[in-house]
C-alpha positions as CSV (number, residue, x, y, z in Angstrom):
1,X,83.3,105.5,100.0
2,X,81.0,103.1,97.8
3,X,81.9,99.6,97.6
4,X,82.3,98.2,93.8
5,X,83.6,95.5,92.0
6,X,85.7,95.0,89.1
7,X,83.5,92.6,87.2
8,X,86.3,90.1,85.3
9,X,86.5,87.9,87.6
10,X,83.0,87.3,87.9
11,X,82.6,84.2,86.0
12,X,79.0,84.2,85.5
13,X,76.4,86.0,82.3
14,X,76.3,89.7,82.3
15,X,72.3,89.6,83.4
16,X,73.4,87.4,86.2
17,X,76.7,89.2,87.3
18,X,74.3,92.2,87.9
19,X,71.7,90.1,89.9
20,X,75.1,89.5,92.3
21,X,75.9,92.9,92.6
22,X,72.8,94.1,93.9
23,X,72.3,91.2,95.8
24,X,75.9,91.9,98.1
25,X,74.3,96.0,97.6
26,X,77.0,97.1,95.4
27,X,77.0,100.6,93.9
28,X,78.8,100.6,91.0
29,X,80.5,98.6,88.9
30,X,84.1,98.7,86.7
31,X,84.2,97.1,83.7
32,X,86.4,95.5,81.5
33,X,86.7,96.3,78.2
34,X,89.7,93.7,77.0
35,X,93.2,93.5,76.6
36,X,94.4,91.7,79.3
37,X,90.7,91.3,80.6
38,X,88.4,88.4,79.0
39,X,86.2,91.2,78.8
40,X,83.3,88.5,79.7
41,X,80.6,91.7,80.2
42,X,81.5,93.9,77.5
43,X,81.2,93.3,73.7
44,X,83.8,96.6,73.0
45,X,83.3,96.5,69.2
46,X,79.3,95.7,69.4
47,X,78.6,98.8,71.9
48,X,80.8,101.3,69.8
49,X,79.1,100.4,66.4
50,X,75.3,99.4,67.4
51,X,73.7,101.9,69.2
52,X,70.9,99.8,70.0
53,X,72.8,97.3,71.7
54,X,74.7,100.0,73.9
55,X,71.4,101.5,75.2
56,X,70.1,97.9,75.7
57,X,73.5,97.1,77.6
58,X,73.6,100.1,79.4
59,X,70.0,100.1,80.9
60,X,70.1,97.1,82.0
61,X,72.8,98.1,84.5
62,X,70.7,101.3,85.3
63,X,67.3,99.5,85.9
64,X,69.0,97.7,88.7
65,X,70.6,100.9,90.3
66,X,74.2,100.2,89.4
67,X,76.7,103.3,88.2
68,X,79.4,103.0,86.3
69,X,81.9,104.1,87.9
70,X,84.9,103.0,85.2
71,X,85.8,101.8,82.3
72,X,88.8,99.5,82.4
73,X,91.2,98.8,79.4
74,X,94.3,98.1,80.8
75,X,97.0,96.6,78.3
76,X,100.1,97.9,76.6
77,X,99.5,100.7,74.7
78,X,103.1,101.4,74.3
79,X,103.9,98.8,72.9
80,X,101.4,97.1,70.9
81,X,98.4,98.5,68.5
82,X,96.2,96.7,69.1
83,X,96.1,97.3,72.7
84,X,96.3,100.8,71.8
85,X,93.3,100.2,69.5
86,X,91.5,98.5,72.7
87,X,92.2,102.0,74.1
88,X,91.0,104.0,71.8
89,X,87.9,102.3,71.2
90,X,87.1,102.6,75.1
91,X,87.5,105.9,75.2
92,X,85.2,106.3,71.8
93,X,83.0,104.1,74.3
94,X,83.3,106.2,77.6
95,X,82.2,109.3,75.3
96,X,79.2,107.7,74.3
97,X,77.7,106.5,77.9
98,X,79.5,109.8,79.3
99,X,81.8,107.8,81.3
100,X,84.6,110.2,82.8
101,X,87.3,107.3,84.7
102,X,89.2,105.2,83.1
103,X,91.2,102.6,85.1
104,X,94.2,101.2,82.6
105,X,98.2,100.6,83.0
106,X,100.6,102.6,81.4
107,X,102.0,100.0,79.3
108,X,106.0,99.1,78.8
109,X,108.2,100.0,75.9
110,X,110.6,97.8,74.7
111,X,114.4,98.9,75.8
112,X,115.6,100.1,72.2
113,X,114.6,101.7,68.8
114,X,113.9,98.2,66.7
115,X,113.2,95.9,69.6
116,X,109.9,94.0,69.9
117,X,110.3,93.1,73.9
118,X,108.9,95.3,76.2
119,X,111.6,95.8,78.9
120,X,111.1,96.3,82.7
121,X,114.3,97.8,84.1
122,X,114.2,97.9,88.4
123,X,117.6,97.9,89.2
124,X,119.8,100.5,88.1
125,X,122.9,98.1,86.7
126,X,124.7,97.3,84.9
127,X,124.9,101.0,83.3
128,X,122.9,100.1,80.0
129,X,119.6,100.3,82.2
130,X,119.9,104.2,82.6
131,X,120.4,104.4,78.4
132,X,116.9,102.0,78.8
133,X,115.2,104.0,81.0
134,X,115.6,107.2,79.4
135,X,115.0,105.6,75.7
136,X,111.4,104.3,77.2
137,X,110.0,108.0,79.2
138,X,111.8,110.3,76.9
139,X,111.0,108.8,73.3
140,X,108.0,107.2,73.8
141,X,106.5,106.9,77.1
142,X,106.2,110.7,77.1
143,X,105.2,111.7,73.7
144,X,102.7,108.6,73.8
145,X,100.8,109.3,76.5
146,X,100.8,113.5,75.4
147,X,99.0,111.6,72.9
148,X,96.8,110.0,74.8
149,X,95.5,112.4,77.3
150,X,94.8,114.6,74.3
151,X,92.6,111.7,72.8
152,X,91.0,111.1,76.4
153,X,90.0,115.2,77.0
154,X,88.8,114.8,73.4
155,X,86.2,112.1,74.6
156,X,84.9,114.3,77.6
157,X,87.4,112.1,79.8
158,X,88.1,113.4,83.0
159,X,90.4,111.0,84.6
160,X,92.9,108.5,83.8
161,X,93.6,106.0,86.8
162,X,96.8,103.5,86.5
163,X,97.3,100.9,88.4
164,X,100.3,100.8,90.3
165,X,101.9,96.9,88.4
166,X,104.6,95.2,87.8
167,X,105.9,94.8,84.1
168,X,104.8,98.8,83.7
169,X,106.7,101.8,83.3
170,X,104.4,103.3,86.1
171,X,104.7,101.1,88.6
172,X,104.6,103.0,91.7
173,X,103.6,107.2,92.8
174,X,106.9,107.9,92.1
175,X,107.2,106.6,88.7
176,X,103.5,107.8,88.1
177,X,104.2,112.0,89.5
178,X,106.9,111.4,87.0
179,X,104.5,110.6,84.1
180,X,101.7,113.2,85.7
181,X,104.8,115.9,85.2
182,X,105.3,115.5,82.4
183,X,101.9,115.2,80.6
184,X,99.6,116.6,83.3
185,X,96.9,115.8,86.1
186,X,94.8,113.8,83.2
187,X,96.3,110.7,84.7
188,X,96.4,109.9,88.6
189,X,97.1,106.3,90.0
190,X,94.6,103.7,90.3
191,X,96.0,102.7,93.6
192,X,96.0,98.7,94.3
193,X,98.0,97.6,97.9
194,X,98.3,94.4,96.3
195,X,101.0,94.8,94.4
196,X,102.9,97.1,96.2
197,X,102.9,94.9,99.1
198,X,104.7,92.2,97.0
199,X,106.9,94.8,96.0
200,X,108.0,95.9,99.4
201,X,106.3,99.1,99.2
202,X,103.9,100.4,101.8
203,X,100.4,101.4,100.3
204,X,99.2,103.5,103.4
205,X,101.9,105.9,102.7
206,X,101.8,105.9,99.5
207,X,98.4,107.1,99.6
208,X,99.7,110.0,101.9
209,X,102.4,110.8,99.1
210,X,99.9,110.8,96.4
211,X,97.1,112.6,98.5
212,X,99.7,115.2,98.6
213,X,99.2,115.5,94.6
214,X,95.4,114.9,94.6
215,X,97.1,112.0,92.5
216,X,94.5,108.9,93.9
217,X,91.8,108.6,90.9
218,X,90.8,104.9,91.8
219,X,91.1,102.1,94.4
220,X,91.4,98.6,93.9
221,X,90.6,96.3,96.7
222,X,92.9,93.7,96.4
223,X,95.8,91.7,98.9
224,X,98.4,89.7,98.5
225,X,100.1,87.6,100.8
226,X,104.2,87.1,101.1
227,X,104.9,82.8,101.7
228,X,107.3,82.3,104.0
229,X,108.4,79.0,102.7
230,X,109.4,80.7,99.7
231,X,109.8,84.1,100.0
232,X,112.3,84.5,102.9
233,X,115.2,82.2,101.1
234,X,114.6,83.5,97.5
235,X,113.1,87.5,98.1
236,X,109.8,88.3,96.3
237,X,111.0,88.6,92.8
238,X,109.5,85.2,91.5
239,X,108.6,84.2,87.9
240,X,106.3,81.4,88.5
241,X,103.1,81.7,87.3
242,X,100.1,82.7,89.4
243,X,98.6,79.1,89.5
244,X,101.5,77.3,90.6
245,X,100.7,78.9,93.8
246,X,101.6,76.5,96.4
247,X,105.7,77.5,95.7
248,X,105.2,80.6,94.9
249,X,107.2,83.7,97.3
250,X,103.7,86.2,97.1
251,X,100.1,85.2,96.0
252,X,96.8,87.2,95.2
253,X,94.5,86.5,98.1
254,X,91.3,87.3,98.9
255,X,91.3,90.6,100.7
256,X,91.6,90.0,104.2
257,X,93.7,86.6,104.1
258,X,96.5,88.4,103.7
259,X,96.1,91.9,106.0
260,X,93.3,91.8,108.2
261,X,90.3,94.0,108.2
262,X,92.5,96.5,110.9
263,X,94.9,97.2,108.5
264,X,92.5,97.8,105.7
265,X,90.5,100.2,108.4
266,X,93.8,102.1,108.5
267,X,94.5,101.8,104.7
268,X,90.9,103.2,104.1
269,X,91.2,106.2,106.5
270,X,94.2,107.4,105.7
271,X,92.7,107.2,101.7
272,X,90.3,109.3,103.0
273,X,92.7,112.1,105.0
274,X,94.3,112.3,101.4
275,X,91.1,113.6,99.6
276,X,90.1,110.4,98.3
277,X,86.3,109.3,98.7
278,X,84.8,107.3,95.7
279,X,85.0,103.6,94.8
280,X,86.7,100.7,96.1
281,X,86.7,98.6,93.2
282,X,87.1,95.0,94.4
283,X,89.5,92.6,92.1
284,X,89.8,88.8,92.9
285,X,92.2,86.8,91.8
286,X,92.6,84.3,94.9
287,X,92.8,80.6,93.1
288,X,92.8,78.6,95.9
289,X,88.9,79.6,96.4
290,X,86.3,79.0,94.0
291,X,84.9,82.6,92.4
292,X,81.5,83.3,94.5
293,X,83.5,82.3,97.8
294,X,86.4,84.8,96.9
295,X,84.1,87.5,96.2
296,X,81.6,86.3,99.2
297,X,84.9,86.4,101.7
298,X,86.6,89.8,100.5
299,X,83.2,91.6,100.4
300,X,83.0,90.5,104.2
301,X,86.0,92.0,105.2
302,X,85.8,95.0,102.4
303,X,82.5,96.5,104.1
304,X,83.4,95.7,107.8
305,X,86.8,98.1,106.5
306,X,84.6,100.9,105.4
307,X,81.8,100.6,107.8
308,X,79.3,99.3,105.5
309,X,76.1,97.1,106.3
């Protein structure tokens, strides 16, 4: 597999962020393209309208030997336009640079015809939830993305890879085989352990369950670590935001501070049993470390994972 890195949370210039990546011999880069990313390398509206400044943008990657690998819009599409807009736009842009992955969520309808709130339902009472549930996949998670995919094959897309997140209606393979059922193998999970360890789920078989669909399209490398202090009085469900971190029950960490380059070994291998043999895309998000020593740390323990010098 080639390492990458999901370039967000690389808080440096775009010329510079490249100089990084081919400094720590990174293949290929995933980029952000905004919604819920500060899109700091990508000017979305600039490199769909100006040709020369897409060609500029895009060489620049190329001179240095980067690919890219993905195209990352992830938002609500469901829910708000212009998130879906965001979407559309980076598929208009994926056409152009003949980019065939996207990595994006599957957004979150709200729970009835005329609310504004998008609605995460994961228990299954009181009974209103089911009357939710099948409001959200059967009148417009469904029909949406049939939507979608069409607009994606229309832009020479190959691939659609969600990530597997909280606050979506795809949240884990079996929410996402549901979705792939229903509007075909366009979309495949963008599978990130982080947050299924959080949620109690166990990522190295749910790579065997969704090597068993040719359903993996992406990895993220990303951990997250349960807090005892907090997590075994209260459970893992916790509201607190991500930089009140010192009493929260689960944090983002860098990879390898919360499951040790063994498991990731195991993680990677089994990945690779289940057909899977293209990026890991690297996402950081640990705040208790300043940005290069995040990225320094979880690179360390990402290559000695996949046996990379």
């Amino acid at each position: 597999m080639k390492l990458a890195i999901k370039t967000c949370t690389l808080d440096m210039p775009y010329e510079e962020m490249l100089d990084f990546c081919v400094s720590q011999k990174i293949a290929a880069i995933e980029i952000g393209t905004g919604n819920w990313s500060g899109a700091p390398h990508c000017d979305l509206d600039l490199l769909v309208s100006d040709r020369t400044a897409r060609e500029k943008w895009y060489d620049a990657m190329r001179a240095k030997g980067l690919e890219l690998c993905a195209l990352n819009c992830s938002g609500n599409p469901l829910a708000y336009e212009k998130e879906m807009d965001v979407t559309k736009k980076t598929f208009e842009l994926a056409q152009m640079l003949g980019v065939k992955k996207i990595v994006m969520m599957s957004g979150l309808p709200a729970g009835c015809r005329g609310d504004k709130t998008p609605v995460w339902i994961t228990t299954s009472w009181p009974p209103e939830t089911q009357e939710i549930l099948d409001y959200q996949w059967n009148e417009v998670a469904i029909p949406v993305w049939k939507d979608i995919v069409k607009m994606a094959e229309d832009c020479g897309i190959e691939r659609i890879a969600l990530e597997n997140h909280g606050m979506q209606l795809v949240y884990n393979p079996e929410t996402l085989l549901r979705l792939r059922e229903a509007v075909g193998p366009m979309v495949g999970m963008n599978l990130d352990p982080s947050h299924l360890f959080w949620m109690g789920g166990d990522p190295i078989e749910a790579a065997r369950v969704l090597g068993e669909h040719g359903a993996i399209y992406h990895i993220h490398g990303k951990d997250s670590r349960p807090e005892r202090r907090y997590w075994q009085p209260n459970g893992m469900l916790d509201t607190k935001p991500i930089d009140a971190f010192a009493r929260r029950a689960w944090n983002y960490v860098a990879v390898g501070a919360g499951h040790d380059a063994k498991w990731w070994k195991e993680f990677f291998s089994v990945v690779r049993m289940s057909g899977y043999d293209e990026e890991v895309s690297l996402e950081m998000e640990d705040l208790t470390l300043s940005m290069l020593d995040g990225h320094l740390a979880s690179l360390h323990v990402l290559r000695e994972a996949l046996n990379i010098e």
